[in-house]
Kinemage of the C-alpha trace (Angstrom):
@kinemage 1
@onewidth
@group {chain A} dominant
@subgroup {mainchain}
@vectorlist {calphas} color= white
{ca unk a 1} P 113.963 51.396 86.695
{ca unk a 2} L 113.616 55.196 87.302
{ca unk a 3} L 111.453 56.103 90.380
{ca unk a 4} L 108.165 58.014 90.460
{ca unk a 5} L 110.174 60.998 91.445
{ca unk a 6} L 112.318 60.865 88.390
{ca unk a 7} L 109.719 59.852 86.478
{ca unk a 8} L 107.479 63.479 87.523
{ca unk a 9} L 110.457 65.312 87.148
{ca unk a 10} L 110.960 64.017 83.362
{ca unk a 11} L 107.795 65.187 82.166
{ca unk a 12} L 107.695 68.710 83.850
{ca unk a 13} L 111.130 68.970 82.561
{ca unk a 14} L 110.325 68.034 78.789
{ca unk a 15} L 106.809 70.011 78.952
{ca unk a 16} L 108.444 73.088 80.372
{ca unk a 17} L 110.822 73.276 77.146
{ca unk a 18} L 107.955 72.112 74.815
{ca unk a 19} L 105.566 75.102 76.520
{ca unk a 20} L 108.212 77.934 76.556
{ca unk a 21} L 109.410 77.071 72.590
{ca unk a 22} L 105.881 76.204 71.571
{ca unk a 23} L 102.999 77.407 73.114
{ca unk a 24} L 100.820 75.371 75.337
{ca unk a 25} L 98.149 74.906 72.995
{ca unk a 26} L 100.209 73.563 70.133
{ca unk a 27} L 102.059 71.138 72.695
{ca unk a 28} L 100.305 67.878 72.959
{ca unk a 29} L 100.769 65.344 75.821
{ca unk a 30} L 101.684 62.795 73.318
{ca unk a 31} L 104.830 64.866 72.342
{ca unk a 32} L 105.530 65.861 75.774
{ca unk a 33} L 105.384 61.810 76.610
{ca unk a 34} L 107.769 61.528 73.371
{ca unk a 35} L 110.012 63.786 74.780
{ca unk a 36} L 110.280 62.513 78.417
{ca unk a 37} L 110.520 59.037 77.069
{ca unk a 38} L 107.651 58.154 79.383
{ca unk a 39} L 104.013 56.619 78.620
{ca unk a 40} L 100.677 58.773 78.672
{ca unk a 41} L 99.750 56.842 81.994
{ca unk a 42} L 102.420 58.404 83.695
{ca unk a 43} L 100.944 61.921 82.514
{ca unk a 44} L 97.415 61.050 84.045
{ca unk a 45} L 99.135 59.146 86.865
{ca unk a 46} L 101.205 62.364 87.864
{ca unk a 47} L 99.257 65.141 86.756
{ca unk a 48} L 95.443 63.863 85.639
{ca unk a 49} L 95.368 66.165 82.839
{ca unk a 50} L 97.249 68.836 80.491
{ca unk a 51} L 95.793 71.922 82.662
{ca unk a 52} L 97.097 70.569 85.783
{ca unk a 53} L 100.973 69.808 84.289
{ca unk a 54} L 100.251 73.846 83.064
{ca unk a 55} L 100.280 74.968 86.605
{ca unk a 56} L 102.603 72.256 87.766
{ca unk a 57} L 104.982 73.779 85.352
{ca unk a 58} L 104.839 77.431 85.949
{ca unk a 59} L 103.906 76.341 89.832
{ca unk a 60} L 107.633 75.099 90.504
{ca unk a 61} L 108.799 78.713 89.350
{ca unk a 62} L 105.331 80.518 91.193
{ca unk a 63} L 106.793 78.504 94.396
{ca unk a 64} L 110.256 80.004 94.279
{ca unk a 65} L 109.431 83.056 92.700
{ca unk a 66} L 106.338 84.613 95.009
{ca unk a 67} L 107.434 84.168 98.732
{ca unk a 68} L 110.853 85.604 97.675
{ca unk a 69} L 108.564 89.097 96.020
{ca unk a 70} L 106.605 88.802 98.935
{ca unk a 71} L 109.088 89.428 101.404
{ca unk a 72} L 110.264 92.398 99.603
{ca unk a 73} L 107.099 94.045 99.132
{ca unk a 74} L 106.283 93.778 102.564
{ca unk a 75} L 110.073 95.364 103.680
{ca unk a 76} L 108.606 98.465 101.585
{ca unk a 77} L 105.158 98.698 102.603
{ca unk a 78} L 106.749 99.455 106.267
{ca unk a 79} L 108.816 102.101 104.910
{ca unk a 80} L 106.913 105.944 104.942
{ca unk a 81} L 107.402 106.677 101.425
{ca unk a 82} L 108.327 104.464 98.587
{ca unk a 83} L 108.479 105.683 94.281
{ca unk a 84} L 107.681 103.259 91.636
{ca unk a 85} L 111.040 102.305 90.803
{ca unk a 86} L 111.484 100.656 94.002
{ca unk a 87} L 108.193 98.801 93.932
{ca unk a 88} L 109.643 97.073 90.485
{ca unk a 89} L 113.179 96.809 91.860
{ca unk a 90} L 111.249 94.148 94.940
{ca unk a 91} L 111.310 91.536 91.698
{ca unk a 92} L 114.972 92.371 91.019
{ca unk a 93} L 116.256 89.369 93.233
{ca unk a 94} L 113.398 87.688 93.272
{ca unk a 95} L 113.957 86.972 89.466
{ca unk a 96} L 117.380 86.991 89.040
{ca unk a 97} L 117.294 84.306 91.603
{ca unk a 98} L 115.435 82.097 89.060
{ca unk a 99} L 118.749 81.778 87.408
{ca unk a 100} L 120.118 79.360 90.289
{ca unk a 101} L 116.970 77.750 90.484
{ca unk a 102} L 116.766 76.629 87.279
{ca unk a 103} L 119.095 76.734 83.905
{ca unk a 104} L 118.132 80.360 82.358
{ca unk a 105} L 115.097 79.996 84.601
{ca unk a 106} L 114.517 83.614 84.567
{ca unk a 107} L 114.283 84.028 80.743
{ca unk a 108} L 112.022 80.797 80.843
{ca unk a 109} L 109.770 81.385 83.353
{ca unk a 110} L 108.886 84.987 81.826
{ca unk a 111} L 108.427 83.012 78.600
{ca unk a 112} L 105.829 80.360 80.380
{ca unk a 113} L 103.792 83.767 81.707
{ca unk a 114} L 103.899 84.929 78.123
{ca unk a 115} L 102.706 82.019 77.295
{ca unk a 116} L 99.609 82.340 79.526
{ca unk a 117} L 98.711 85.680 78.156
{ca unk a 118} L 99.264 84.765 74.075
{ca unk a 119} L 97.710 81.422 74.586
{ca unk a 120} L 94.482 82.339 76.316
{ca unk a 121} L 94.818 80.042 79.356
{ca unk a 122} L 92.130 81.367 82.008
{ca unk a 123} L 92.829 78.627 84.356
{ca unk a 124} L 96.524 79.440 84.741
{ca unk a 125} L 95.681 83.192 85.259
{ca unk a 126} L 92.813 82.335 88.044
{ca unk a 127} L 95.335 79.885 89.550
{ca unk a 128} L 98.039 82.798 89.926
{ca unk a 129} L 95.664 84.966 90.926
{ca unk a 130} L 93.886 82.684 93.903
{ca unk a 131} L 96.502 81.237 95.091
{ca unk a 132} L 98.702 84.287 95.371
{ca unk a 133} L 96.321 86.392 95.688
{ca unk a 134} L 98.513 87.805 99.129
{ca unk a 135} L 101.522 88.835 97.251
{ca unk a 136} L 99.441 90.556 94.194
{ca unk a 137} L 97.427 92.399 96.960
{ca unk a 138} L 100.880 93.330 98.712
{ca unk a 139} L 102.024 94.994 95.222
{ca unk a 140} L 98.707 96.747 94.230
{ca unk a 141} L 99.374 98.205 97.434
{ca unk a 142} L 102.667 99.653 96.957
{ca unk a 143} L 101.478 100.734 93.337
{ca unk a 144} L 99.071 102.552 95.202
{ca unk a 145} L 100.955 104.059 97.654
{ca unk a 146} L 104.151 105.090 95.176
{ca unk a 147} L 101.345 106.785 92.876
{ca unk a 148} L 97.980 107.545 94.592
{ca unk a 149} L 96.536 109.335 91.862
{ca unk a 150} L 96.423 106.276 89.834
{ca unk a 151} L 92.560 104.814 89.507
{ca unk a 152} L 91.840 101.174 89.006
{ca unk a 153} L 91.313 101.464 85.477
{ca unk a 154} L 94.821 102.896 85.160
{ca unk a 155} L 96.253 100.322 87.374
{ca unk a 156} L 95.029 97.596 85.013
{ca unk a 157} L 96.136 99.043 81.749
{ca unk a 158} L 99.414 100.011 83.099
{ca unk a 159} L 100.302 96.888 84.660
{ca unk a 160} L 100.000 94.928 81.337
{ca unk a 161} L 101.829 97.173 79.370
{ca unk a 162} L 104.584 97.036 81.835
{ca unk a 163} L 104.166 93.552 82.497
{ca unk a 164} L 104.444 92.972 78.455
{ca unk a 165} L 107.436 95.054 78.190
{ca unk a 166} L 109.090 92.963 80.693
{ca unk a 167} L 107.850 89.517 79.391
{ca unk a 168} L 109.593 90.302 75.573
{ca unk a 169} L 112.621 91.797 77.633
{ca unk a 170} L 113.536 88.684 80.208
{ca unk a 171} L 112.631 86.383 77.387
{ca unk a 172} L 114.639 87.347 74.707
{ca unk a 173} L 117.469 88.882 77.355
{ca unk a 174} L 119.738 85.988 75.532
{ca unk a 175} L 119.559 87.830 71.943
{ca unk a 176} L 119.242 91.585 73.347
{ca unk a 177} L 122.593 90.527 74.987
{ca unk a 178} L 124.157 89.642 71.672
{ca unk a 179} L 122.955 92.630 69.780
{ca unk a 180} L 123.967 95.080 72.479
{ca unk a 181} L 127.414 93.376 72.662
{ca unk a 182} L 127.738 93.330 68.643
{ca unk a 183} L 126.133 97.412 68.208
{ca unk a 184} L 127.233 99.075 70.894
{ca unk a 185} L 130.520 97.147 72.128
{ca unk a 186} L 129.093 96.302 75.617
{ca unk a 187} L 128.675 93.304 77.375
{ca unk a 188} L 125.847 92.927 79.552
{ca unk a 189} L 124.345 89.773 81.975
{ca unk a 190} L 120.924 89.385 83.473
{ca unk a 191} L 121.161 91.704 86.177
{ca unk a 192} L 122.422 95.120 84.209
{ca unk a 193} L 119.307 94.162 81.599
{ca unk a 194} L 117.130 94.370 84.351
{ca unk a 195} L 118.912 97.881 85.814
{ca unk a 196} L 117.977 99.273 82.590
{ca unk a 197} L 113.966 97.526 82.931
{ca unk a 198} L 113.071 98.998 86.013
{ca unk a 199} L 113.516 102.863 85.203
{ca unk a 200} L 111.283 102.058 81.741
{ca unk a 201} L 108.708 99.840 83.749
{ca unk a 202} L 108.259 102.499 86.157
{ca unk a 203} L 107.995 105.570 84.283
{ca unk a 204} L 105.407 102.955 82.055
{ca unk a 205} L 103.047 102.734 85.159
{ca unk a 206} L 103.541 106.751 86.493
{ca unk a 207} L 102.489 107.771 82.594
{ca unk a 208} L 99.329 109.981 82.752
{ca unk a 209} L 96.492 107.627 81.477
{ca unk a 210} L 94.785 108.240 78.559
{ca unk a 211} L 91.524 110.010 79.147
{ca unk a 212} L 88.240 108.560 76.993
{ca unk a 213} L 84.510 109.064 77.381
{ca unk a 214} L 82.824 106.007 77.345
{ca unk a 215} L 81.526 104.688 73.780
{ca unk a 216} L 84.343 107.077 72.399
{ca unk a 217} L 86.116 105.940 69.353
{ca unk a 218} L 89.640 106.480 68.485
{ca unk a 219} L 90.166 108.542 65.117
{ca unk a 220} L 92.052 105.817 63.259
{ca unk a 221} L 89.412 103.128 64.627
{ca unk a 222} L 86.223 105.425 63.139
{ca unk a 223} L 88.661 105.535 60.112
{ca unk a 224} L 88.769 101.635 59.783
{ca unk a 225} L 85.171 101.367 60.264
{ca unk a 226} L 84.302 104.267 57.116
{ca unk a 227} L 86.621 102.054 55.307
């Protein structure tokens, strides 16, 4: 009879595939249970309820994946100067990492944050957010000091366009692999996809912003609304 341990480790393995392919709204426990070959008692037992095998999911990724950015964030804040590329390159190792940690664990866990964006799950973004909250402070800082002139606003905008770049990149690195290899005649792993992210993310979060009064309507927005 498989232990409790075994048991946990079957349904946060069968929920992590069901989230990444599926979404974790159109997941339900009862095909996550299917899946596992376990009961819905041992869901509630483990877990108590689908939000908390959410962050227990993206949490075993969070746990290897934060300390390890942490560490490299803080080795540039101590350094007098620092540029935007190497403020993205502290999640170079970090990420690729994921890769030993887990079976394409760096494609995946990019997928599960994806997920949290597309699927509207609040709690998983205040859970990142609180209980990370050091690290995230550690790289708004280096933002800030590789690009001063950047105001919160900015910094916000930016950091999701950057951040959905990279999401569609790591989690489809698998078929932008293939097509590279089968168009251009090169062959490419994880770690020369993400040499070629870092310059893009970078320049991405240096762009000048976009300045706009407030109320102010984009032209092809008042366009829609004549319509």
């Amino acid at each position: 009879m498989a232990g409790r341990g075994d048991t946990k480790a079957k349904i946060l393995d069968a929920a992590e595939q069901l989230f990444a392919e599926h979404g974790f709204k159109e997941t339900s426990l009862r095909t996550i249970t299917s899946k596992a070959g376990v009961n819905l008692a041992s869901v509630n037992y483990h877990f108590g309820d689908k939000k908390s095998l959410v962050r227990a999911v993206l949490g075993r990724y969070l746990e290897a994946f934060m300390p390890a950015l942490g560490e490299q964030l803080q080795t540039l804040l101590s350094q007098r100067e620092c540029t935007m590329a190497q403020v993205f390159s502290c999640a170079k190792q970090p990420v690729l990492a994921l890769d030993q940690y887990r079976p394409h664990g760096a494609a995946t866990f990019m997928q599960l944050i994806g997920r949290g964006y597309t699927d509207v799950q609040g709690h998983l973004r205040w859970f990142i957010t609180t209980r990370y909250e050091h690290v995230l402070s550690l790289f708004n800082q280096a933002v800030h000091k590789a690009n001063p002139a950047l105001t919160p606003e900015a910094v916000f905008w930016h950091i999701h366009f950057t951040l959905g770049a990279a999401i569609f990149t790591m989690a489809s690195s698998e078929a932008l692999r293939d097509i590279a290899e089968n168009d251009f005649d090169r062959t490419l792993d994880t770690e020369a996809i993400v040499d070629r992210l870092i310059p893009y993310l970078a320049a991405g979060m240096n762009a000048e912003p976009a300045v706009m009064q407030q109320g102010q309507v984009l032209p092809f927005a008042a366009e829609s609304q004549a319509d």
